[in-house]
N, C-alpha and C positions, 0 to 999 in steps of 0.2 A: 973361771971355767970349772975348776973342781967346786965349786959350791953347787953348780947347778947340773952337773952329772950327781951330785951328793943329792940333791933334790930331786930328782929322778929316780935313783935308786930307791929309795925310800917309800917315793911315790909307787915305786913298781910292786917293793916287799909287803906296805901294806895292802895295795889291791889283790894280791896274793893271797894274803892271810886272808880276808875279807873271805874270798872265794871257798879257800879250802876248807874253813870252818862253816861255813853257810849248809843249809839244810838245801839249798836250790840247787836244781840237776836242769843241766843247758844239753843234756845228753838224751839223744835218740833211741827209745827201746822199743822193744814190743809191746804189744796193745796186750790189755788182760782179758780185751773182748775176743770173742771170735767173730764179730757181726756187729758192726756199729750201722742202726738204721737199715739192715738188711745187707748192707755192703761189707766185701771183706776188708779189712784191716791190715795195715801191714807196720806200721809204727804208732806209738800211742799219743801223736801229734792230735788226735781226735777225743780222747779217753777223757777230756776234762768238760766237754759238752755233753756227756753220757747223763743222766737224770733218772732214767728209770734203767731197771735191770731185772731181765729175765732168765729164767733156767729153764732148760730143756733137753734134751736129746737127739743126739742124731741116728741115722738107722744102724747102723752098726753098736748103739747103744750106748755113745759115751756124752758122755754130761756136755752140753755146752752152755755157755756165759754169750748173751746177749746183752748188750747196750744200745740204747731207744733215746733221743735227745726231746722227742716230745711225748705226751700222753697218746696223743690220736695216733702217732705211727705204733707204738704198743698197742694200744686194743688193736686197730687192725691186723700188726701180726699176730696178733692170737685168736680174733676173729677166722681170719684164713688156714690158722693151724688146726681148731676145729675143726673146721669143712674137711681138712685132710682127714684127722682123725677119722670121723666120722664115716670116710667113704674106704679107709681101708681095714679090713679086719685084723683086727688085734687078738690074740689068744694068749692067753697067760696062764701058763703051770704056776703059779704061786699058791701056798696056801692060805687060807684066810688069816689075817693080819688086826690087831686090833679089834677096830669094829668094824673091818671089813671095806668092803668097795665103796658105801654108801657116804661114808666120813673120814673128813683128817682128825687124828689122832694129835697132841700135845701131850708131849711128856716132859716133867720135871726133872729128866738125868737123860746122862747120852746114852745112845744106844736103847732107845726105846726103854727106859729103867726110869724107876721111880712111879710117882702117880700119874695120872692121864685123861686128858678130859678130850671129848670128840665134839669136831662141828660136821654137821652135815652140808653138804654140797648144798648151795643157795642159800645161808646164811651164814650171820657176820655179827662177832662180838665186837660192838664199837668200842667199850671200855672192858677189858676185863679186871679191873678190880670193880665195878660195880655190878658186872656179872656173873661170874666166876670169884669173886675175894680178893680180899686181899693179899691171899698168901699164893696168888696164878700172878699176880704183877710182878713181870720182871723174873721170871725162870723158867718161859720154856728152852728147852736144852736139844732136844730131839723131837721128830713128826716122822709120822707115816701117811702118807696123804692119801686122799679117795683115791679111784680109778679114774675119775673124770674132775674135769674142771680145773680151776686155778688155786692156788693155796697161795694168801697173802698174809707175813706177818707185816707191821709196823711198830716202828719202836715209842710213837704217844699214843695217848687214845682219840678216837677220832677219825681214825688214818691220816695223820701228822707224825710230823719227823721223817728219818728215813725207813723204806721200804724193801721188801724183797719178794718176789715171787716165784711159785715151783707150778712146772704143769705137771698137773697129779697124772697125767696119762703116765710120763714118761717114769717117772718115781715111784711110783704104784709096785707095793714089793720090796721098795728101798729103805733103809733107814739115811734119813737126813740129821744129820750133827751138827746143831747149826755154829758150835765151833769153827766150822770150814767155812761161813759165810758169811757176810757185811750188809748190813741194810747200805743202801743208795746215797747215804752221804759219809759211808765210811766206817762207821761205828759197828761193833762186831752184834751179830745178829745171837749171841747166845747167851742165854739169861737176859737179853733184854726188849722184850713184846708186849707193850701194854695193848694194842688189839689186832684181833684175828678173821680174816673173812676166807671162804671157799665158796667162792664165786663160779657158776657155770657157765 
């Protein structure tokens, strides 16, 4: 009988150990989305179907983190975010930025600092080391985005690997650090964009 309470024990201290040292969490938290597929979120039992990921704003002005499980529900939420845009008036005291409303801005240091190359709204650098250099591969750091439309980095060229997107309405004026932000499969979004699209 003591052999197999002895067996037991053992049994128990290693499943234990296993446990405590393990990188795995069996534990319920909050979501890091505010909106998974348009729905609220209350624990991040969903967060691991997330695929695409959006930035934007709400009216009171503070940043929110969208998560989209397929591509079609993304473009329609931003298809419909348009149409909003579009039908309510925006006014912005900001002062001109960069180059202005018309283009996202990349900059090679945070805080808008260092060199800076602009896209303009409806187009997209598929590689930039073959269009920009090689010395654009892999360090944008900070964007100041257009007034309108989408600002997409990814981290291959081609728009492969993971992704991230800003809606320039709501950023417009902001500096973006991309420090604070992770392309779509995790990897931190700063210093590492080999191409860039601003899409309307």
């Amino acid at each position: 009988m003591k052999t197999i309470y002895s067996l037991m024990f053992t049994v128990a201290v290693t499943f234990l150990a296993i446990f405590s040292f393990s990188n795995v969490s069996f534990a319920v938290g909050e979501s890091q989305y505010d909106l998974i597929d348009g729905k609220q979120v209350s624990t991040n039992a969903n967060d691991p179907k997330v695929k695409h990921i959006y930035y934007t704003g709400d009216e009171q002005g503070n940043e929110v983190r969208l998560g989209f499980t397929t591509q079609q529900k993304v473009d329609d939420y931003i298809k419909n975010e348009k149409k909003v845009e579009k039908e309510s008036i925006v006014s912005s005291n900001f002062e001109t930025l960069g180059s202005g409303t018309c283009c996202t801005d990349f900059y090679t240091g945070d805080n808008k600092s260092g060199s800076y190359r602009a896209l303009r709204v409806g187009y997209a650098i598929s590689d930039i080391t073959y269009s920009w250099g090689r010395s654009w591969n892999d360090v944008i750091s900070s964007i100041s985005t257009a007034s309108q439309g989408t600002t997409y980095l990814y981290q291959h060229e081609y728009s492969s690997g993971g992704y991230i997107r800003f809606n320039n309405a709501y950023y417009w004026g902001k500096t973006i650090n991309l420090s604070k932000y992770k392309f779509s499969n995790g990897v931190s979004a700063n210093n590492n964009a080999s191409s860039v699209y601003v899409l309307d």
